[in-house]
C-alpha positions, 0 to 999 in steps of 0.5 A: 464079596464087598458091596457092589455101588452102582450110579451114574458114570461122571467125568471122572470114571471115564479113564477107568472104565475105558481101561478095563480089561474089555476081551473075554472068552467063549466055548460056545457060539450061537450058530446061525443058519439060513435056508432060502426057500420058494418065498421064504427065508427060515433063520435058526440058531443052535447053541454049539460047543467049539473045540477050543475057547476062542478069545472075543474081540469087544466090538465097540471101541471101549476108547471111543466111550468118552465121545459116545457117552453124551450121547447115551441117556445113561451110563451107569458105573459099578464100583468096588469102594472107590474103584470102577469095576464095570459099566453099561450104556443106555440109549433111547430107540424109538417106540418108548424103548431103552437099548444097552449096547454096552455091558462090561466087567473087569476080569476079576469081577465076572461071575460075582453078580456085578453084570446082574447088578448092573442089569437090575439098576439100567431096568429099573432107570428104564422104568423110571422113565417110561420105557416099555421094554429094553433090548439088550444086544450081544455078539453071537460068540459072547455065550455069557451075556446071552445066559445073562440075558436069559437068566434074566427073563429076555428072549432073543428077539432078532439079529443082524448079520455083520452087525459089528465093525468086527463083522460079527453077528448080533444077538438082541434079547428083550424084555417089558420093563 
């Protein structure tokens, strides 16, 4: 594999990355059930496989980056040589936390380090700023983000059902920077 560059996204790389492919696929989803009881809700999740691979459907509009990006305090690139080959988004949330909504790698880079990579710069800009803990969040179909995330030391901290504008469930994992 060729050296893996990460840096701040410029102007420029907007186009690209907007460009990768965005969709992935999943054999496993994090199966939600609630049990309403006399004064008490008990949420649990349990890893099932499905009987086929389901595509994912990304649930932001990777169009819609160039107008949210200003608004993200980082969005780093990574790059292959020249070429953008994957991305992430950072924002601020209160109580000193940093929030990474966004985590993507074309197609042909998945499974290669690149997600890790991009992980490790967006924890280290965390700390450089203070933050004490950063939340990454997922849908509960994208199995690979949410291995990712535990291969990485974050533990699942909450969700929201119908999180999304694809009516999905969101998965949040956090960890102290």
């Amino acid at each position: 594999m060729s050296a893996i560059q990460i840096r701040p996204a410029v102007a420029l790389d907007l186009p690209p990355i907007m460009g990768i492919d965005h969709s992935s696929s999943s054999e496993y989803v994090w199966q939600l059930e609630l049990r309403r009881q006399a004064g008490e809700t008990v949420a649990s999740f349990r890893d099932v496989r499905l009987p086929r691979p389901i595509a994912l459907i990304y649930p932001h509009d990777p169009f819609a980056l160039a107008d949210e990006w200003t608004h993200m305090e980082a969005v780093q690139v990574a790059l292959s040589g020249k070429d953008p080959i994957g991305y992430l988004t950072a924002a601020e949330r209160p109580s000193s936390a940093a929030w990474v909504t966004d985590l993507v790698v074309s197609p042909p880079w998945r499974r290669r380090g690149v997600a890790s990579a991009l992980l490790a710069s967006a924890q280290e800009w965390a700390e450089q700023r203070g933050y004490r803990r950063i939340f990454l969040e997922m849908q509960s179909k994208n199995q690979a983000a949410i291995r990712l995330a535990q291969k990485h030391g974050y533990e699942f901290c909450g969700y929201n059902d119908h999180y999304y504008a694809t009516q999905d469930v969101a998965l949040f994992f956090a960890r102290a920077v």
